[in-house]
N, CA, C and O atoms as a DFTB+ gen file, in Angstrom:
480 C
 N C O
     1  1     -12.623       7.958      11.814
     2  2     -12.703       7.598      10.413
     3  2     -11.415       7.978       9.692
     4  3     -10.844       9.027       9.989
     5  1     -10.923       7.133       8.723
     6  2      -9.672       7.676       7.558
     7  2     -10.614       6.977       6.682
     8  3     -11.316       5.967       6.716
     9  1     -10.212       8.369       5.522
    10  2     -10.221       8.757       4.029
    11  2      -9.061       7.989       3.541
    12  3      -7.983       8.082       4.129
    13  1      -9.232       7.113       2.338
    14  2      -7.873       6.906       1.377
    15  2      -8.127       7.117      -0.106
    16  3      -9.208       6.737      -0.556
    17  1      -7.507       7.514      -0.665
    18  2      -7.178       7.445      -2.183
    19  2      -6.123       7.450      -3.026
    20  3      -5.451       8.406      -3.414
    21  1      -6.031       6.199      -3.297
    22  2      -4.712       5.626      -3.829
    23  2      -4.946       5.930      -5.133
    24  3      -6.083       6.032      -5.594
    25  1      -3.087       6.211      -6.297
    26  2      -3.521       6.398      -7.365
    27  2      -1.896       6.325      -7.614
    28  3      -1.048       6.446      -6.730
    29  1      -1.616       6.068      -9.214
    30  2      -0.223       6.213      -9.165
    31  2      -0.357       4.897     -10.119
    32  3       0.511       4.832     -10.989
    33  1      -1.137       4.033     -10.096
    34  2      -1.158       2.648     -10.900
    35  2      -0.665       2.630     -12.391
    36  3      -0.147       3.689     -12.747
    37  1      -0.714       1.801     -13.171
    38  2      -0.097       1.782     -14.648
    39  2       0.210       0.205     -14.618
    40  3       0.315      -0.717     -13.810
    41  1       0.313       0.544     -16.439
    42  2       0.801      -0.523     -16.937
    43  2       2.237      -0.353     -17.505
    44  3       2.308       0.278     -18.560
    45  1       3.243      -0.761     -17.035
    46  2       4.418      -0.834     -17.402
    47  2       5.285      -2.559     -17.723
    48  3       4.970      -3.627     -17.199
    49  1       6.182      -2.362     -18.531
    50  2       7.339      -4.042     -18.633
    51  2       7.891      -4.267     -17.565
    52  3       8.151      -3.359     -16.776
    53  1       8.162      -5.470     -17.349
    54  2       9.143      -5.988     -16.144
    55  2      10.400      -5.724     -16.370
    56  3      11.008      -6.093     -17.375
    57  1      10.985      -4.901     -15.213
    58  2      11.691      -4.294     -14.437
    59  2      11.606      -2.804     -14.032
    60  3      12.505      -2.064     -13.631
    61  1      10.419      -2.578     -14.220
    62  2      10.420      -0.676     -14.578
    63  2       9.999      -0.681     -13.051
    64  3       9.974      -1.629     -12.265
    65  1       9.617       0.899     -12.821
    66  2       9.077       0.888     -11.602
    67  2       8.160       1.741     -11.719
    68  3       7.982       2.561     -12.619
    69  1       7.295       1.452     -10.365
    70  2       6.084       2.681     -10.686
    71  2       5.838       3.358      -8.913
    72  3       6.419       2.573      -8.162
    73  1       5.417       4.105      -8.385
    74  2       5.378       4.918      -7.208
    75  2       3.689       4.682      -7.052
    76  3       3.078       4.841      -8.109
    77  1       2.867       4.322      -5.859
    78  2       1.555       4.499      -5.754
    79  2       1.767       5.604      -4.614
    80  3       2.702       5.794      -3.837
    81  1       0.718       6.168      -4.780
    82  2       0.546       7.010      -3.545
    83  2      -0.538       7.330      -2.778
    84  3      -1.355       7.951      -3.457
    85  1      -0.844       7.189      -1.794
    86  2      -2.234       7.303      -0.847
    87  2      -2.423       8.515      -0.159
    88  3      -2.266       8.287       1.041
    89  1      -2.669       9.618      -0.349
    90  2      -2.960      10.715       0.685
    91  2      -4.299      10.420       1.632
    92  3      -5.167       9.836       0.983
    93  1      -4.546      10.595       2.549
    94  2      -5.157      10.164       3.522
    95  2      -5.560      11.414       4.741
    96  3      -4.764      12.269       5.128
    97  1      -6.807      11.284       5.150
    98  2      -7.307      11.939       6.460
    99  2      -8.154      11.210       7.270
   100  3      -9.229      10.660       7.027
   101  1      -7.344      11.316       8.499
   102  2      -7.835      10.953       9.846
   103  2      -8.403      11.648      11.127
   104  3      -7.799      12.471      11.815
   105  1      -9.656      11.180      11.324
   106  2     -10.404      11.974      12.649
   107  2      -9.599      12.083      13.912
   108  3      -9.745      13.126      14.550
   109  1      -8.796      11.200      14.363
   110  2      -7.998      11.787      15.550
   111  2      -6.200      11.487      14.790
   112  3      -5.518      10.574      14.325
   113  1      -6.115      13.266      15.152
   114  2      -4.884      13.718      14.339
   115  2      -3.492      12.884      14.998
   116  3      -2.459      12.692      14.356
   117  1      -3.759      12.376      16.637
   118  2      -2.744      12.529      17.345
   119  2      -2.685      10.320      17.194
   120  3      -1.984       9.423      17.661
   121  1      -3.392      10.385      16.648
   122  2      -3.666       8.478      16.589
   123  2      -2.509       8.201      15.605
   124  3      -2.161       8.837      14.611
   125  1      -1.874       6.768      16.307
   126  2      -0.850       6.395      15.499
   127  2      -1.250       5.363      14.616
   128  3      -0.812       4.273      14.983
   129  1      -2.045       5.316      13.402
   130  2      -2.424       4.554      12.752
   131  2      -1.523       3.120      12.063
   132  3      -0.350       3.378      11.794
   133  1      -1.846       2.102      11.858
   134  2      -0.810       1.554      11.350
   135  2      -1.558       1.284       9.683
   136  3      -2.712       1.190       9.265
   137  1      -0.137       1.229       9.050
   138  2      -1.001       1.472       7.289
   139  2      -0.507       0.580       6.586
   140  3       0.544      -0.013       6.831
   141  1      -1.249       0.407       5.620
   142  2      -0.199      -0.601       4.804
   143  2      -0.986      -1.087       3.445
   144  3      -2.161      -0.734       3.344
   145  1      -0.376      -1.920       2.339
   146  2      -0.496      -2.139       1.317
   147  2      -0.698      -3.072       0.846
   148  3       0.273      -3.824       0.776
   149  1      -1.865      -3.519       0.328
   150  2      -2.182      -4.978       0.122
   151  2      -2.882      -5.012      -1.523
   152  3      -3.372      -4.029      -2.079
   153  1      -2.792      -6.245      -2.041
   154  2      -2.798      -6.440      -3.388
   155  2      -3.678      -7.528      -3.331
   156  3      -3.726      -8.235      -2.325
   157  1      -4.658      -7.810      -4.706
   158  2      -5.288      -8.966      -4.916
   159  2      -5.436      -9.200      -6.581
   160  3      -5.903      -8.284      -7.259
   161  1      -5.001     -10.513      -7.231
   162  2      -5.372     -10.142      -8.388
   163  2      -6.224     -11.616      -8.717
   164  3      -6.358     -12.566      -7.946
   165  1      -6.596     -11.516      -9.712
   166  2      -7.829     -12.749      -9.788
   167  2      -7.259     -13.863      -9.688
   168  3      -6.207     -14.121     -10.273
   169  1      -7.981     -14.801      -8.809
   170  2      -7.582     -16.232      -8.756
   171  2      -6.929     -16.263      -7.102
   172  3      -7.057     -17.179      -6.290
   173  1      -6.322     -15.170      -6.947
   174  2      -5.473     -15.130      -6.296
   175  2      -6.173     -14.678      -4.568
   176  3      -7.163     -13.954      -4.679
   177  1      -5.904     -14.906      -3.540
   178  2      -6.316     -14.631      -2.380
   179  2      -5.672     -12.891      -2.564
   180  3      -5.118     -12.347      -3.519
   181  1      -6.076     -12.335      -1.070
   182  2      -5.519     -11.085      -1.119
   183  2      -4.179     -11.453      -0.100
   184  3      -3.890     -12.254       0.789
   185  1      -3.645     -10.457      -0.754
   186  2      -2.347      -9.987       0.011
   187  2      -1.655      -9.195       0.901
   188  3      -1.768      -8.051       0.462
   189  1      -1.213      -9.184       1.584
   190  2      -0.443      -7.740       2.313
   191  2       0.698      -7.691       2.092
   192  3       1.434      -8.655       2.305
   193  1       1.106      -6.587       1.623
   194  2       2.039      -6.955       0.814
   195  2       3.365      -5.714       1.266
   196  3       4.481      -5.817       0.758
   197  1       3.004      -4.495       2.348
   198  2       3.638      -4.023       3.146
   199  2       3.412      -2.919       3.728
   200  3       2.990      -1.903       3.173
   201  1       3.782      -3.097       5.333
   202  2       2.902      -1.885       6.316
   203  2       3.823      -1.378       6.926
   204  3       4.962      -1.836       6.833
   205  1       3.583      -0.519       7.543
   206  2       4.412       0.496       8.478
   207  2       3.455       1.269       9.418
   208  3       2.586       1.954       8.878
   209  1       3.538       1.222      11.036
   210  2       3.293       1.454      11.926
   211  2       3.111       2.725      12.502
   212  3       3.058       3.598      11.636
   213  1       2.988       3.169      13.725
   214  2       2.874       4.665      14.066
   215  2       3.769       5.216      14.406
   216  3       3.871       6.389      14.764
   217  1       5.105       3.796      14.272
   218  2       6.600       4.886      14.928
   219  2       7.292       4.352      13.528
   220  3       8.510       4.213      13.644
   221  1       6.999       4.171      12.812
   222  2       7.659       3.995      11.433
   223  2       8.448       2.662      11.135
   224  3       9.328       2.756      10.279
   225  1       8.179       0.988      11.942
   226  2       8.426       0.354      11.459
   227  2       7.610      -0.505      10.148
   228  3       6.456      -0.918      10.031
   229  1       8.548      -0.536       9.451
   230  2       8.191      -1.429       8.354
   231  2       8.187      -3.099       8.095
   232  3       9.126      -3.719       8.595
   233  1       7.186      -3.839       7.346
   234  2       7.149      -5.084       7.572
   235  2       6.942      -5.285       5.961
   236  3       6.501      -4.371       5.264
   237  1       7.276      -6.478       5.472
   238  2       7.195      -6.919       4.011
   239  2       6.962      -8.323       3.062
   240  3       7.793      -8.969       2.422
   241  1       5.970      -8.462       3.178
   242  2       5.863     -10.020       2.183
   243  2       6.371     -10.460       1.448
   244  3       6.243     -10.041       0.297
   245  1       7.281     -11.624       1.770
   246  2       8.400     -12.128       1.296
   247  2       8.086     -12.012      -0.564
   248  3       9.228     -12.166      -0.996
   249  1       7.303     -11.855      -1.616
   250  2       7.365     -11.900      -2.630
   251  2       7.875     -10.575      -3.174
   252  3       8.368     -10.518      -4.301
   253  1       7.726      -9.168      -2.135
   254  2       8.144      -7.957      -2.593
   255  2       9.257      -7.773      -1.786
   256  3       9.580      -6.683      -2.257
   257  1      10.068      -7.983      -0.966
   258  2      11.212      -8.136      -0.164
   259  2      12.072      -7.479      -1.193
   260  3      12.104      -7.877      -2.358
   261  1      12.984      -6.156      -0.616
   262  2      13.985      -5.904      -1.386
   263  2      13.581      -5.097      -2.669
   264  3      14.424      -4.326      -3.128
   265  1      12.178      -5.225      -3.376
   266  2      11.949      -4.423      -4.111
   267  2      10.893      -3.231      -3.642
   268  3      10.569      -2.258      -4.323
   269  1      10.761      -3.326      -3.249
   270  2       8.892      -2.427      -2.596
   271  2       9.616      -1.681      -1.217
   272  3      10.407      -2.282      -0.490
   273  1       9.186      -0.254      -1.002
   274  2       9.480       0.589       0.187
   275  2       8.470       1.130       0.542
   276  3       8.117       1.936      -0.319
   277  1       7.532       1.090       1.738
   278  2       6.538       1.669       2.061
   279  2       7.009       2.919       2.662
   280  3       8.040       2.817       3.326
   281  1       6.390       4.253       2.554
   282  2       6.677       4.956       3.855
   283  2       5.560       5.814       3.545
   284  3       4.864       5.723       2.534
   285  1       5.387       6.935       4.791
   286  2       4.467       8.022       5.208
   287  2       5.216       8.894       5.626
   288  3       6.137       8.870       6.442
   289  1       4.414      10.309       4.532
   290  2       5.485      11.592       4.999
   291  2       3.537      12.003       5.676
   292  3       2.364      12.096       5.316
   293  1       4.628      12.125       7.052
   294  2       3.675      12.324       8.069
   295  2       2.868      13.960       7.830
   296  3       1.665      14.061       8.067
   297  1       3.809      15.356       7.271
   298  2       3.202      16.456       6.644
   299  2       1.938      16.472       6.054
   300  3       0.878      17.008       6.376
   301  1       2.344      15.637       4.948
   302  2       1.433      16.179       3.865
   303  2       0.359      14.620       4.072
   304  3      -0.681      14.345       3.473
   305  1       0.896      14.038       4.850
   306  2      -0.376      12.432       5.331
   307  2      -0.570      12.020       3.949
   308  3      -1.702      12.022       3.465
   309  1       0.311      11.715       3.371
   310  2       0.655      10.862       2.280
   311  2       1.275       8.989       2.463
   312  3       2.421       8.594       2.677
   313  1       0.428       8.457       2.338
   314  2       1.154       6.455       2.137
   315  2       1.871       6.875       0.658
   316  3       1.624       7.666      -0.252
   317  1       2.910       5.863       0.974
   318  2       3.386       5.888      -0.582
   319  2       4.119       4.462      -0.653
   320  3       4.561       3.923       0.362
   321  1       4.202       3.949      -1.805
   322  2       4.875       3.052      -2.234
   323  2       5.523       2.774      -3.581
   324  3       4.955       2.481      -4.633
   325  1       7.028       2.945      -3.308
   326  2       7.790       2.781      -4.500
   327  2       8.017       1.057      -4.610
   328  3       8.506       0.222      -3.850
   329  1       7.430       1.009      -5.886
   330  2       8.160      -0.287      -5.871
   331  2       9.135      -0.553      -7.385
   332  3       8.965      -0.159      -8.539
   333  1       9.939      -1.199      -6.895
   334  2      11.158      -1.580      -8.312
   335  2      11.333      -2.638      -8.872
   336  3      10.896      -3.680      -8.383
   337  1      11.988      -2.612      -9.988
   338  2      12.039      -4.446     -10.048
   339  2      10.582      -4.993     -10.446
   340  3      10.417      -6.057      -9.849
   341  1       9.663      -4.726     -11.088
   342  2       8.735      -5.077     -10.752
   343  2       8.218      -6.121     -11.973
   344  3       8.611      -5.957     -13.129
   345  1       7.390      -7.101     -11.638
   346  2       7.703      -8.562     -12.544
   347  2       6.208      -8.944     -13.096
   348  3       5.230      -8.714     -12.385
   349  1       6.103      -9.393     -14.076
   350  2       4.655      -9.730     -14.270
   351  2       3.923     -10.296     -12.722
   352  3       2.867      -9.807     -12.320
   353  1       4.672     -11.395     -11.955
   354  2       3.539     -11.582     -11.078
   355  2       3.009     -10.531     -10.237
   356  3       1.991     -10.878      -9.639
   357  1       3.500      -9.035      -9.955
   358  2       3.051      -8.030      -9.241
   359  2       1.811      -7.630      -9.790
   360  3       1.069      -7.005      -9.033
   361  1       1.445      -7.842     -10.882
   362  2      -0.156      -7.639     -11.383
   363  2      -0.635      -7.668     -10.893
   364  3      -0.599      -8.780     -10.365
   365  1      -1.829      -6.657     -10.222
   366  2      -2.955      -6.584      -9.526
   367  2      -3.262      -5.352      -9.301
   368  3      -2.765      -4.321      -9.754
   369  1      -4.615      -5.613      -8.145
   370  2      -5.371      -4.150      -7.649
   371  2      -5.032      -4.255      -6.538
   372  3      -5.370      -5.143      -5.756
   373  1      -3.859      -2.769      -6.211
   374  2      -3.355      -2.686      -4.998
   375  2      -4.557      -1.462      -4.113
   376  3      -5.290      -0.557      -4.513
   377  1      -4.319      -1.903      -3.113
   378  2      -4.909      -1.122      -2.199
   379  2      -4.406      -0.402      -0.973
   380  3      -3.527      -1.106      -0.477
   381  1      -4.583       0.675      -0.288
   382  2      -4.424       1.374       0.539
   383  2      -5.017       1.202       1.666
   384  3      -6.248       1.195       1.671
   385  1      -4.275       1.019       2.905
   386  2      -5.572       1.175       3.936
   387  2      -4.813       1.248       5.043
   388  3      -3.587       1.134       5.049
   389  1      -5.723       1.496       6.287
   390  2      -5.515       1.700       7.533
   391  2      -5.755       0.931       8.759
   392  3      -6.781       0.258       8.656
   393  1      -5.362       0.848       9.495
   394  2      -5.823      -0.304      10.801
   395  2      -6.233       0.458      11.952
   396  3      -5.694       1.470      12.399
   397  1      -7.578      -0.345      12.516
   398  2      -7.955       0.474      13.680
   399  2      -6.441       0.875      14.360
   400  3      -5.307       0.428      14.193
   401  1      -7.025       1.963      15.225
   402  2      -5.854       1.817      16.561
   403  2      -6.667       1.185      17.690
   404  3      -5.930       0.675      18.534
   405  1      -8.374       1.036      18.031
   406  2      -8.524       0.457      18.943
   407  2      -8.547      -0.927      18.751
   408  3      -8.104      -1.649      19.644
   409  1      -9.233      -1.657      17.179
   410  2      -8.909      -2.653      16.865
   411  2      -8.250      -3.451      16.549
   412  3      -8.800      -4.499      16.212
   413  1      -6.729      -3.375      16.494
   414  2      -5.562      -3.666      15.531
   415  2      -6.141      -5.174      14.701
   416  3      -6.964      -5.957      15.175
   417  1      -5.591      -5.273      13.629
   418  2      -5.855      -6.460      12.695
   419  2      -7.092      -6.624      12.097
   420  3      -7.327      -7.715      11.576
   421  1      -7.917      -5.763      12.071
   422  2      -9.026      -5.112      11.505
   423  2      -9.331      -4.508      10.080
   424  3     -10.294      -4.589       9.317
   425  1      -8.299      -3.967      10.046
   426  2      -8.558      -3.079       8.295
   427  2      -9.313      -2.322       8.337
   428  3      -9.303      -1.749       7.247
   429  1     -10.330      -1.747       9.224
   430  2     -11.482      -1.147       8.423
   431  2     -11.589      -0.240       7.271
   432  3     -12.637      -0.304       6.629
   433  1     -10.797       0.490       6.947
   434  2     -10.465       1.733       6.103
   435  2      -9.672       1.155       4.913
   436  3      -8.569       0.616       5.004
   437  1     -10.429       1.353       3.714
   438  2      -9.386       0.838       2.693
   439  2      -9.804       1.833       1.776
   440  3     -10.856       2.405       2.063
   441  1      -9.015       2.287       0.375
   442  2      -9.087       3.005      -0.600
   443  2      -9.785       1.996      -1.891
   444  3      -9.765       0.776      -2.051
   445  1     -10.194       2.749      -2.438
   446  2     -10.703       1.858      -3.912
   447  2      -9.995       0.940      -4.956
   448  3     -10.278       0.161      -5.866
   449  1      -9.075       1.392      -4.408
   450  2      -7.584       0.519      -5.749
   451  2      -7.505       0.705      -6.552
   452  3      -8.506       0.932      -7.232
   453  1      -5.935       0.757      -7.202
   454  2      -5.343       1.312      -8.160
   455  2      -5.018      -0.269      -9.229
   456  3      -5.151      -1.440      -8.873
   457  1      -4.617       0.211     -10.441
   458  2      -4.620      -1.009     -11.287
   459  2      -2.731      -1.456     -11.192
   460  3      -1.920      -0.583     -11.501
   461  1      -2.387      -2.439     -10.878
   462  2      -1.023      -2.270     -11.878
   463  2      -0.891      -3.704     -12.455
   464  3      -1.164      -4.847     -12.088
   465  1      -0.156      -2.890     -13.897
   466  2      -0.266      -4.109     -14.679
   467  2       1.166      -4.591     -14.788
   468  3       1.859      -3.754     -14.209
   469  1       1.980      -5.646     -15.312
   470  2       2.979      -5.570     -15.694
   471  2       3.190      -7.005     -16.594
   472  3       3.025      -8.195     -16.325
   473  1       3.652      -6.245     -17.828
   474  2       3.851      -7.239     -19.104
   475  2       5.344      -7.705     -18.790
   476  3       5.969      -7.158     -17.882
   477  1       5.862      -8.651     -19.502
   478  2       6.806      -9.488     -19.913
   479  2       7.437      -9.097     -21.122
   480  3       8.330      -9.793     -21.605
């Protein structure tokens, strides 16, 4: 099982930036989870919007490319995501979550979601 709870959300203008952050616990300590960050806002399908693996590669949906940095400080088992630049269409409820390691492409583990807003 992993725990998530994402938080860090806001409403800020376009170009500001805001940091989410996920601290997280997992039943097998030595499992290389793969994690990542996905968004949905109404109307809209959901998104993935950027993950990073158990040896620390990162992957990114071409709409946050260049602005958005996922990483995990493996210590304190913290997800985090800075993102910059950030534009009215980034509006949404982002989420936190985890991927089996026996299932990959699964999701099972997700956090409740955080709000972010962003005005014009």
């Amino acid at each position: 099982q992993v725990e998530l709870e994402e938080s860090g959300g806001g409403s800020v203008q376009a170009g500001e930036s805001l940091t989410l952050s996920c601290p997280f616990t997992a039943s097998y300590t030595l499992a290389k989870y793969s994690m990542g960050w996905f968004r949905q806002a109404p109307g809209k399908e959901r998104e993935e919007i950027a993950t990073i693996d158990g040896d620390g590669n990162t992957s990114y949906g071409d709409p946050v490319k260049g602005r958005f940095t996922v990483s995990k400080d493996k210590v304190q088992n913290i997800l985090s995501l800075q993102m910059n630049n950030l534009k009215p269409a980034d509006t949404a409820m982002y989420y936190c979550a985890a991927d089996s390691v026996l299932y990959g492409g699964t999701w099972p583990y997700w956090g409740r979601g955080t709000q972010v807003t962003v005005s014009s």
